[in-house]
C-alpha positions in Angstrom: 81.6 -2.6 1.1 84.4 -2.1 3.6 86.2 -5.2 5.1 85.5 -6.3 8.3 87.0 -5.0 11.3 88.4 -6.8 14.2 85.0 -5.8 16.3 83.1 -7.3 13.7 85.1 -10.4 13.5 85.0 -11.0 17.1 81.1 -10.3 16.7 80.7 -13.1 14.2 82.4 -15.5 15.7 81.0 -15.1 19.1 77.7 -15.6 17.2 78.8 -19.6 15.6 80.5 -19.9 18.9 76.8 -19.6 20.5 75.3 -21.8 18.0 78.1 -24.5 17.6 78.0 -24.8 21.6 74.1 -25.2 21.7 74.5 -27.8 18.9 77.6 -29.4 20.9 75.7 -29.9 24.5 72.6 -30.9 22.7 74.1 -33.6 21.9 76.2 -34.6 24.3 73.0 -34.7 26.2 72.1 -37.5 24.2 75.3 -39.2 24.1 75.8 -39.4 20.4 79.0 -40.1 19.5 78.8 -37.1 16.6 79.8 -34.7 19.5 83.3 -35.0 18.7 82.9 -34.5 15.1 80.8 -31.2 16.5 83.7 -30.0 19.1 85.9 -30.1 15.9 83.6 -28.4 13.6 83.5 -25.4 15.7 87.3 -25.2 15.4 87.5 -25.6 12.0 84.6 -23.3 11.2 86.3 -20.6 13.5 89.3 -21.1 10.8 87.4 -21.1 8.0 85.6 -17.7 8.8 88.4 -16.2 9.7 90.2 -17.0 6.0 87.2 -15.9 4.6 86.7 -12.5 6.3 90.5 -11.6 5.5 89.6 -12.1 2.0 90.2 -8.5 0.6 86.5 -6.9 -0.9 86.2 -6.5 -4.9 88.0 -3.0 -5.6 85.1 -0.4 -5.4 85.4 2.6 -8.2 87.1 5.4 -6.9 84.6 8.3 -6.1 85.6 12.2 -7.7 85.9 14.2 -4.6 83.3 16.9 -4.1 83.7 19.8 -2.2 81.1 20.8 0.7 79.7 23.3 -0.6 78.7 25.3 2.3 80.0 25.1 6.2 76.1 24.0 7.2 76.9 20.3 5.7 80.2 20.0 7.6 78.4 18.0 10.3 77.9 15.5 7.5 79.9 12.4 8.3 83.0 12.3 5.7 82.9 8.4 5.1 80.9 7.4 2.7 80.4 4.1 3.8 79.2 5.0 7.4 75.6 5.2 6.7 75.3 2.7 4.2 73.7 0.3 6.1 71.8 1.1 9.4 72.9 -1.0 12.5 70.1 -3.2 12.6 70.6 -4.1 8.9 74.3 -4.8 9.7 73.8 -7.1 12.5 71.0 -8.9 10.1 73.8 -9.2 7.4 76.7 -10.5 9.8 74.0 -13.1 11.4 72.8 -14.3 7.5 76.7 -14.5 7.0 77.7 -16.4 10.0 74.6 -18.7 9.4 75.8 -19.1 5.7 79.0 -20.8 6.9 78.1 -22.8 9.6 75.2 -24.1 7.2 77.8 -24.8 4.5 80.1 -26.1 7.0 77.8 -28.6 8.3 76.1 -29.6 5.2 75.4 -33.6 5.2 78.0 -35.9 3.8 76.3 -38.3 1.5 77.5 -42.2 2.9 79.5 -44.1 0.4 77.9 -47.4 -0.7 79.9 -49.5 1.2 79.1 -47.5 4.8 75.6 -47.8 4.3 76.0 -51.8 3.4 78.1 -52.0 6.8 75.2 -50.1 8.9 72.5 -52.2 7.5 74.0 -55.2 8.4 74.8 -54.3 11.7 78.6 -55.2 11.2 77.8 -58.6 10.8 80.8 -61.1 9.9 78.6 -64.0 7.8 75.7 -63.5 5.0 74.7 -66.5 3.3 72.4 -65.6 0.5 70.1 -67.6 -2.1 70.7 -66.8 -6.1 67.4 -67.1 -7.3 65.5 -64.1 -7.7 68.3 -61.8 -5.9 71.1 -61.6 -7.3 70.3 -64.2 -10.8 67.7 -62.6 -13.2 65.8 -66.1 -13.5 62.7 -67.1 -10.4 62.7 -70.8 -10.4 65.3 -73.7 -10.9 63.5 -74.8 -14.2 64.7 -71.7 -15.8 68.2 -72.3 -14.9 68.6 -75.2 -17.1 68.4 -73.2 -20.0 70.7 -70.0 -18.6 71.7 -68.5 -15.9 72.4 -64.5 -15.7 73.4 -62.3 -13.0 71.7 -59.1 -12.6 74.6 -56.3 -13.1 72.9 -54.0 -10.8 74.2 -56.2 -7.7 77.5 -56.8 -8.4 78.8 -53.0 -6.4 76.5 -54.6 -3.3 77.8 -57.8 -3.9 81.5 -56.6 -3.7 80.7 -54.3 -0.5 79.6 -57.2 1.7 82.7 -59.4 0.5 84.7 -56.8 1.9 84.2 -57.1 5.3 82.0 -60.1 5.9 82.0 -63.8 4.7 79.5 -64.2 1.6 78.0 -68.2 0.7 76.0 -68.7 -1.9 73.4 -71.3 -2.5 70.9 -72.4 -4.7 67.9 -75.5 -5.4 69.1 -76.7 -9.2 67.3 -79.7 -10.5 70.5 -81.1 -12.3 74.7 -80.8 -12.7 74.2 -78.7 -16.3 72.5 -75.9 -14.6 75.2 -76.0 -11.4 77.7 -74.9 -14.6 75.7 -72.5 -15.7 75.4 -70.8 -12.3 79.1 -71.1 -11.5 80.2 -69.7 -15.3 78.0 -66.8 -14.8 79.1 -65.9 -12.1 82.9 -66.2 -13.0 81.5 -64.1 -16.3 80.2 -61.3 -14.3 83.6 -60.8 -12.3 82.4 -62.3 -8.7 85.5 -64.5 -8.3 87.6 -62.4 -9.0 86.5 -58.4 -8.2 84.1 -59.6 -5.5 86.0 -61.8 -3.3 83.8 -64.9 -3.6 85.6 -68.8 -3.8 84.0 -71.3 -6.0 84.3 -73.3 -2.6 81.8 -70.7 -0.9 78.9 -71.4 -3.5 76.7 -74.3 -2.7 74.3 -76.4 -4.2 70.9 -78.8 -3.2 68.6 -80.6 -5.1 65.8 -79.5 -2.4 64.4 -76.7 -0.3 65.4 -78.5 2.6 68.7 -79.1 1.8 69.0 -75.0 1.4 67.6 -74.8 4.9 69.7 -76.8 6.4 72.7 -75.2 4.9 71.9 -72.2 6.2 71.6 -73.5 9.7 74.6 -75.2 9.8 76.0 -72.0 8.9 74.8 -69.5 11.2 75.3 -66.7 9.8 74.3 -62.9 10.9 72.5 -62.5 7.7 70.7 -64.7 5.2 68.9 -63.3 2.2 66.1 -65.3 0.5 63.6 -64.6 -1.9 61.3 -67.6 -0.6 58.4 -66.5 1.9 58.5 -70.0 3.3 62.3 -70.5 3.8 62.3 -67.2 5.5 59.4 -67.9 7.8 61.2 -71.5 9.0 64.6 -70.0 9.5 63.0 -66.7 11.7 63.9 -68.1 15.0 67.1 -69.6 14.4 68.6 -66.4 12.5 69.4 -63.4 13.9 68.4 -61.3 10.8 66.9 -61.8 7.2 66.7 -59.7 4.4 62.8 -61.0 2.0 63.6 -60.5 -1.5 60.0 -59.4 -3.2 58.4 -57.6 -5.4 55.1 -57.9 -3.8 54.4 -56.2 -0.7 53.9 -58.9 1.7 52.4 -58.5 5.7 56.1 -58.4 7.7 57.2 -62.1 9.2 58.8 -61.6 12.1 60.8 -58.6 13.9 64.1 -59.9 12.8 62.9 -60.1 9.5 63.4 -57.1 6.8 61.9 -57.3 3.1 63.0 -55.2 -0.2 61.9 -55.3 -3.4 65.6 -55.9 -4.5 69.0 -56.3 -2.5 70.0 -52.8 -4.1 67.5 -51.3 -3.0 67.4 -52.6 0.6 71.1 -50.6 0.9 70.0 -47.7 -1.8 70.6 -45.5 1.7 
């Protein structure tokens, strides 16, 4: 197939011209912010056909040249490629071409882990967060006076919201032994030291109340809890809470999300 000429060019491009600029007022008509990165696309996709149409076409074989062999065929048109493709074929391939690009060119970006743990927590600046049942492996504190382990599949969230907000930690333990055993696995599984976490920042009770009332005096943005009760108490004084369940459970309040894990609840 012959290259492109500068008619056909101009053709294309006046084609994701049209379509970039319906894409670019509809959303400036709804005020979205992803109107600039829609001004530039149709610059750069403007550049990027225009590198790919002066890509030179696959060598064709050369053709043997054949004589006419009479005067009545001289009317016939001497390039071969002329009627290759009728004109309403062409313009069908140039539009599938032009629709090929902008599609690839606007393809969605997948969010990295830590943009989607920043949208879901509406840029807060303070999470405090219980270690029962969210990010230890063991339910209750009776368990945690025989071990304490930290589920690995939390530690990539865990180091996310250390980044840009300020993480506590708390738990109910019934005695000092298994307040070691928390703090050792979590020095174990790298949170002091990849995660951004203090010792200082990881508190202890003996009771529920205790827990509620350190949240409180906290005030964070966030607080994650795998107790229905807790969660239900601390509704109206916190502006958000994450519910940490396996079982599907009615929805407490408005401010009040639930997931069956904390991975999942920023999975995307």
């Amino acid at each position: 197939m012959a290259d492109y000429s500068n008619e056909d060019f101009i053709q294309l491009i006046k084609r994701i011209g049209a379509y970039l600029s319906d894409k670019v007022s509809k959303v400036l008509n709804t005020q979205d912010i992803g109107s600039v990165w829609a001004i530039a696309g149709l610059a750069v996709a403007v550049i990027f056909t225009w590198r790919l149409l002066r890509t030179p076409s696959e060598p064709r074989r050369r053709q043997p040249k054949h004589q006419s062999p009479s005067s009545s065929n001289s009317g016939v048109n001497s390039h071969p490629d002329a009627n290759l493709f009728p004109s309403g074929v062409t313009s069908s391939y140039e539009d599938s071409r032009a629709q090929t690009v902008i599609d690839e060119f606007f393809q969605p970006v997948k969010p990295t882990l830590g943009q989607i743990v920043r949208q879901k927590l509406s840029d807060g600046r303070k999470v405090t967060c219980r270690l029962l049942g969210v990010i230890l492996e063991e339910s209750n504190p009776q368990e945690l006076q025989n071990q304490a382990t930290v589920r690995s599949s939390v530690l990539d969230v865990l180091l996310e919201i250390t980044k840009f907000c300020d993480l506590y930690l708390m738990e109910t333990v019934l005695d000092d032994e298994s307040e070691k055993k928390v703090l050792i696995a979590l020095e174990n599984a790298g949170i002091f030291t990849s995660g951004g976490l203090v010792k200082d920042k990881v508190l202890f009770c003996s009771t529920e109340i205790g827990r509620t009332s350190f949240v409180r005096q906290l005030e964070p943005d966030w607080h994650i809890d795998s107790s229905q009760e807790i969660t239900t108490q601390l509704a109206r004084f916190i502006k958000y809470q994450l519910h940490i369940s396996t079982n599907k459970t009615e929805r407490i309040a408005s401010n009040v999300f639930s997931s069956s894990s904390l991975e999942q609840f920023f999975s995307g």
